[in-house]
C-alpha positions in Angstrom: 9.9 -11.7 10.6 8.9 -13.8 7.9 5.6 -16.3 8.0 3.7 -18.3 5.3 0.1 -18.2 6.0 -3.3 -18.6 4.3 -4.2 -15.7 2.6 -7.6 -14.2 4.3 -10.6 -14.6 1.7 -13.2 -11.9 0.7 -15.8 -11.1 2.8 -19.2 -9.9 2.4 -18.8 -6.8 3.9 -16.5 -3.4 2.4 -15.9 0.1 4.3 -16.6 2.5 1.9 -15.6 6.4 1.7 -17.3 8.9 3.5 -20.5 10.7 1.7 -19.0 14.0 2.6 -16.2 14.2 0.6 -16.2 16.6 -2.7 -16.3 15.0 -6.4 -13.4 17.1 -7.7 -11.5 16.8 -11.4 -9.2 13.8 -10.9 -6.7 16.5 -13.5 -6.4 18.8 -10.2 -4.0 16.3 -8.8 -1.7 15.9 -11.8 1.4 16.9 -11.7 5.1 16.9 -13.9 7.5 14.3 -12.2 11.4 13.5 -13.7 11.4 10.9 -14.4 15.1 10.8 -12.7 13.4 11.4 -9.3 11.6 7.7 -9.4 13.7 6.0 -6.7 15.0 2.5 -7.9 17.0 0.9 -5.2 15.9 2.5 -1.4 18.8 4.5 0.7 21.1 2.4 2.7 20.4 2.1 5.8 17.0 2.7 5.3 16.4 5.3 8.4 19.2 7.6 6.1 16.0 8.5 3.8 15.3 12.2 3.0 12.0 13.3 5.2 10.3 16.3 4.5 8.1 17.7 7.3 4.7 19.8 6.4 2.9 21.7 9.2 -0.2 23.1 8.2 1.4 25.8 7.6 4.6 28.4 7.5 8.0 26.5 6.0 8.7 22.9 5.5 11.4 21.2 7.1 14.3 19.4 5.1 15.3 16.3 7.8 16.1 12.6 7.6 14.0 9.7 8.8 16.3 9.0 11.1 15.3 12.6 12.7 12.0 10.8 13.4 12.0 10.3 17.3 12.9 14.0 17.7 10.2 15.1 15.7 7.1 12.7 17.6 6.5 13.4 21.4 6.1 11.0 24.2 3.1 9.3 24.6 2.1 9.2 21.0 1.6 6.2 19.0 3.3 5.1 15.7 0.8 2.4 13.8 2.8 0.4 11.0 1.4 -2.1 8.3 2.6 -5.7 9.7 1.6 -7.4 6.2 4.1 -9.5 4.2 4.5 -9.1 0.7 4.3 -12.4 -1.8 5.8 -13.5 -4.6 2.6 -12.0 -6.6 4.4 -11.8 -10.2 4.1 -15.0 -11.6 5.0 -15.8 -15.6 3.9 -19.1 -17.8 2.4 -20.2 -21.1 -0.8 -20.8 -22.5 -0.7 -23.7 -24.8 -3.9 -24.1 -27.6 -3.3 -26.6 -30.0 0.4 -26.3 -31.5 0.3 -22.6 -30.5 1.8 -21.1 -27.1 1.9 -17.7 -25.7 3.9 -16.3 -23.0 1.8 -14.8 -19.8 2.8 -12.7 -17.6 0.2 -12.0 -14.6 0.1 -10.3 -11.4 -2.0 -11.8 -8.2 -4.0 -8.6 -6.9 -6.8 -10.1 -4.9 -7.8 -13.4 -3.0 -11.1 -14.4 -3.6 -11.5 -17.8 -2.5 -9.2 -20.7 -1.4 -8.3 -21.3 -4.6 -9.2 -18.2 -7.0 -7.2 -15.0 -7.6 -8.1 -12.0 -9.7 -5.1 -11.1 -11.5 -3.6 -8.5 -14.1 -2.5 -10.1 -17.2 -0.4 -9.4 -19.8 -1.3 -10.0 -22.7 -5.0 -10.7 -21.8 -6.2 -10.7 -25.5 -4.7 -14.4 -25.4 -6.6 -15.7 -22.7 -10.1 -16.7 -23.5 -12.4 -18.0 -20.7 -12.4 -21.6 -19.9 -8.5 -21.8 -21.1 -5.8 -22.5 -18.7 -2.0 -21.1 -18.0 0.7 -23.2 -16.8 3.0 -20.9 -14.4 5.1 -24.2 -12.8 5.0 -27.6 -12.2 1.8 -28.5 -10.2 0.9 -24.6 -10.8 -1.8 -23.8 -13.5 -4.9 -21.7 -13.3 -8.1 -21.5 -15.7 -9.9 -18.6 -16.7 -13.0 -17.8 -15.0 -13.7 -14.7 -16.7 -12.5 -11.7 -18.2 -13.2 -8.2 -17.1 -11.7 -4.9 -17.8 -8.1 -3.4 -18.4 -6.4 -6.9 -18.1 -8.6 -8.4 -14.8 -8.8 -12.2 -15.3 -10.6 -14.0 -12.3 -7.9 -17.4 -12.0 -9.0 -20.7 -10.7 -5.8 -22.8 -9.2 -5.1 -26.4 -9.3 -4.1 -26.0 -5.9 -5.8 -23.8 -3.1 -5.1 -23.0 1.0 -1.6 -23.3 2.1 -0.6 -25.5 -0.8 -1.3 -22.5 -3.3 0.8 -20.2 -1.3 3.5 -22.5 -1.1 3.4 -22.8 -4.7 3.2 -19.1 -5.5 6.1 -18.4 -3.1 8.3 -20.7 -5.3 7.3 -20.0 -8.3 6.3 -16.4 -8.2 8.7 -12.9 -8.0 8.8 -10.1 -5.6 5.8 -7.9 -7.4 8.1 -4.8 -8.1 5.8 -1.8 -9.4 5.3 -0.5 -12.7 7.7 2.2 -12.2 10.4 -0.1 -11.3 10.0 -3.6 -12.7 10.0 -1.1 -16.5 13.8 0.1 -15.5 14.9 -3.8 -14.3 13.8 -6.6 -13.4 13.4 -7.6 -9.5 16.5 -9.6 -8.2 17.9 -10.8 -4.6 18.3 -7.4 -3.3 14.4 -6.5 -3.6 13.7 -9.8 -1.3 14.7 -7.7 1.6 14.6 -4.3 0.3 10.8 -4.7 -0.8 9.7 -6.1 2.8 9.5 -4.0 5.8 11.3 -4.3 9.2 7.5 -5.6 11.0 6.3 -8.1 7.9 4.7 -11.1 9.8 1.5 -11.7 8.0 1.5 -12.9 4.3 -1.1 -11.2 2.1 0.2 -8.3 0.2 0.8 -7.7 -3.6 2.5 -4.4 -3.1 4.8 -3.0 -0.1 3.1 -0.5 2.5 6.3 1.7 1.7 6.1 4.1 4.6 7.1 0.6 6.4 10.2 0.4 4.3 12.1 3.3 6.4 12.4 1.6 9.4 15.2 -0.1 11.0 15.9 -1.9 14.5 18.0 1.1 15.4 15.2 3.6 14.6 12.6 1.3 16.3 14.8 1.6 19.4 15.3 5.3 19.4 12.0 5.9 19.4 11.1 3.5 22.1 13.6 5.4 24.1 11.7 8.8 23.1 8.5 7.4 24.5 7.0 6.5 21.5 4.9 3.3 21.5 4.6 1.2 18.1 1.6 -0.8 16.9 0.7 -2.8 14.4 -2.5 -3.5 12.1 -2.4 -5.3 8.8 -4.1 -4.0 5.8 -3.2 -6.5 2.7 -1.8 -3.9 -0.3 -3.4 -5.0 -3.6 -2.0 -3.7 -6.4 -4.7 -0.8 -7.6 -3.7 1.3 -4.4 -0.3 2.5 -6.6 -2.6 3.0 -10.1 -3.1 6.1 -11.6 -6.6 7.0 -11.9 -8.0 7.2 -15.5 -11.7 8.3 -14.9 -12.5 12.0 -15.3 -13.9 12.7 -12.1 -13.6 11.0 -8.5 -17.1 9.9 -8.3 -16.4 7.6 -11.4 -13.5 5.5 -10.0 -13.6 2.0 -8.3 -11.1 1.5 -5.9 -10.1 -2.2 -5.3 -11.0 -3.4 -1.7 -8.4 -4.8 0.2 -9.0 -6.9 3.6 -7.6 -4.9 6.7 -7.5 -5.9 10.9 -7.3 -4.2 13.8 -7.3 -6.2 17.4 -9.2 -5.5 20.2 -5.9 -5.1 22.3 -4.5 -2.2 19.8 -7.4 -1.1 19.3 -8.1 -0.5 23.4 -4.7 1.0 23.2 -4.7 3.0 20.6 -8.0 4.7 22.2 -6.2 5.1 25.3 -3.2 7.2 23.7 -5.7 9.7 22.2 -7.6 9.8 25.9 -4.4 10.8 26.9 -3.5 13.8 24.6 -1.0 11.5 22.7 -1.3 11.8 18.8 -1.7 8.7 15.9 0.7 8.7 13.7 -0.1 6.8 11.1 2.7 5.1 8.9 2.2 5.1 5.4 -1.3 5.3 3.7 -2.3 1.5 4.1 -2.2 1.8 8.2 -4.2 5.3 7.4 -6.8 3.5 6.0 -7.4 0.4 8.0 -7.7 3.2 11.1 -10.1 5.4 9.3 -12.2 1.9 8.3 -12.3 0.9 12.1 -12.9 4.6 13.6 -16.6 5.5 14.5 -17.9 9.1 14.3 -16.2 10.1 17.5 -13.2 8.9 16.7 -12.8 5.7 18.9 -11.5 2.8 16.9 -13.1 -0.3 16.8 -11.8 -3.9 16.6 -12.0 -4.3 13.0 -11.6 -7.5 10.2 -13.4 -7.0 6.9 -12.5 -6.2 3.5 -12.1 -2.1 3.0 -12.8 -0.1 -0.1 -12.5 3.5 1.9 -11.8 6.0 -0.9 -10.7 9.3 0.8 -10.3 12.4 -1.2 -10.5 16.2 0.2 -13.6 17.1 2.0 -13.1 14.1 3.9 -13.1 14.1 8.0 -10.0 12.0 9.6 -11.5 10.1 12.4 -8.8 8.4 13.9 -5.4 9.9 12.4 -3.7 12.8 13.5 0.0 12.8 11.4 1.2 10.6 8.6 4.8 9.5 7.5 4.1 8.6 3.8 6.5 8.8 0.7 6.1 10.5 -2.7 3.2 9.0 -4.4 2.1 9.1 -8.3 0.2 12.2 -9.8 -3.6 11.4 -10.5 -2.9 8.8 -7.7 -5.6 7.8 -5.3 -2.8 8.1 -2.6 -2.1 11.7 -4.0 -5.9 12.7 -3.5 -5.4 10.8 0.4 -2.8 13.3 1.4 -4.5 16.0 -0.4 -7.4 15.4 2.3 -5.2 14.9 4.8 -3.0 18.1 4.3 -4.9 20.7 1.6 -4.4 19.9 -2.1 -2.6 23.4 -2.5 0.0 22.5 0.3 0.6 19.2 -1.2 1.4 20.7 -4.8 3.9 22.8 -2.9 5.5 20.0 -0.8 5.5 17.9 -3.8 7.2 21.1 -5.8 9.5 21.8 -3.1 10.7 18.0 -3.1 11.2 17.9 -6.9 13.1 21.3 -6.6 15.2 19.4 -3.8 15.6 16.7 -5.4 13.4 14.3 -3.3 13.7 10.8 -4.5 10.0 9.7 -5.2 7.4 6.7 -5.3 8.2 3.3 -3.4 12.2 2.9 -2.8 12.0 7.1 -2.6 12.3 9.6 0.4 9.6 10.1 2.9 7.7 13.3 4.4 5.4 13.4 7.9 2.4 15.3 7.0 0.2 16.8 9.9 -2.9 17.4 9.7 -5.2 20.0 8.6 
């Protein structure tokens, strides 16, 4: 389900996270990881995936994705992430003078029709007001500079024609983690897209997404399982470690998210029936919590999201999650430390190491419920 599309721009307005949520010690949710358990290439078929299931409480389960129909009821509602990654990685030159310099940069937000804010690497050879040639046609000026490597871009080409260009020129954004241990190839141009992308905007895979396969979709159709989708547009800080001390010192990037009336009618109609919302993956978690009200009722919802969710905070809309392994320090760590207990997640996440889980994007997969 591939489409090109222009990239939605940045709005004024940005979901924050909810006031009632603790500022905790972001060190609390560090922990040791092998590296040997980072996952580089997913399982094959995908639905073959380890999944670890965590009640509240008593033991966890050891199952397989595939398990996943048996383990929902009828009448509740899977929500997956319909966006479609890019070809965010893109690599050039700066030329001053005589002198060049090779740039690497990674598109991570869409600010205008023809304006990105980027990573760069290295960024200390980019001044403001110079330009970087990635391709022919493709070069961007420097806008400004802010912090750890954040250069706002201005294209020479903008709307469709700077998507095209990207697509061409650019590389499946493969993270950190990955991308240090090889470099992407044709593999991760299916691998690194999920069975429902339809709507191009991404800069990083909502990985929960990745599990899924037609045969999986069917078996849980049969099971009485209904399947929606919202779009919430990964940037790239979602996967980054946080390096301030405390959670009330970090930023987190906003990211544009939608919900439609029609799901959104149906989505309140499964929880008015007893049904549960399962979200899949963290990215569809957020986008619901964005668009749920006080009472729980989702909204139609189109705006750019910054929700930062961390233990103390009440779910709304969301009552299970099928998510993978995420990074320690992680703001997707602290998410399903809310969602679970921060105590039960160090033991899931122990109990997974000790099992020899395979974690982080391509990795193994575990359906939390909530607490």
């Amino acid at each position: 389900m591939r489409s090109r599309s222009l990239l939605p721009l940045a709005g004024e307005g940005v979901a924050l996270n909810d006031s009632s949520q603790s500022v905790m010690r972001v060190e609390l949710f560090d922990f040791e990881l092998p590296q040997e358990a980072i996952a580089l290439r997913p399982a094959s078929p995908r639905d073959s995936a380890r999944l670890l299931v965590v009640p509240p409480d008593g033991h966890f389960s050891d199952r397989s994705v595939s398990d996943l129909p048996q383990l929902l009821a009828p009448g509740d509602a899977l929500v997956v992430n319909d966006t479609q990654v890019i070809h965010a990685r893109l690599s050039g030159f700066r030329a001053r003078g005589e002198s060049r310099a090779h740039i690497d940069a990674t598109l991570i937000e869409r600010v205008g029709a023809d304006r990105w804010r980027a990573l760069v690497r290295p960024a200390k050879k980019l001044g403001v007001g110079e330009s970087v040639r990635f391709a022919e046609g493709l070069e961007a000026r420097v806008v400004e500079k802010g912090e750890n490597g954040e250069i706002l871009f201005a294209f020479s080409l903008a709307g469709s024609a700077l998507d095209a260009a990207v697509e061409a020129s650019g590389v499946m954004p493969l993270p950190p983690y990955i991308a240090g241990k090889r470099a992407a190839d044709a593999r991760d141009e299916a691998d690194y897209q999920t069975l429902f992308a339809a709507r191009a905007g991404a800069v990083a895979a909502p990985t929960a997404g990745l599990h899924f396969t037609p045969r999986l979709v069917d078996a849980l159709t049969a099971r009485g399982v209904s399947l929606h989708s919202v779009t919430l547009h990964v940037g790239a800080g979602t996967f980054l470690p946080v390096k301030a001390e405390d959670t009330a010192e970090h930023r987190m990037h906003a990211e544009w998210g939608a919900i439609d009336a029609a799901t959104a009618d149906a989505l309140n109609e499964t929880r008015a029936r007893g049904g549960r919302i399962v979200a899949v993956g963290t990215t569809a978690l957020r986008v619901l919590e964005s668009a749920a009200g006080a009472d729980g009722r989702i909204s139609p919802f189109a705006d750019r999201t910054a929700i930062f969710i961390t233990p103390g905070y009440r779910f709304r809309a969301v009552d299970a999650l099928l998510t993978n392994f995420h990074l320690p320090r992680s703001t997707l760590f602290m998410l399903v430390s809310a969602f679970s207990g921060l105590e039960r997640m160090k033991a899931a996440y122990a109990h997974a190491i000790g099992s020899g889980y395979r974690f982080y994007s391509y990795g193994d997969a575990c359906l939390l419920e909530r607490s």
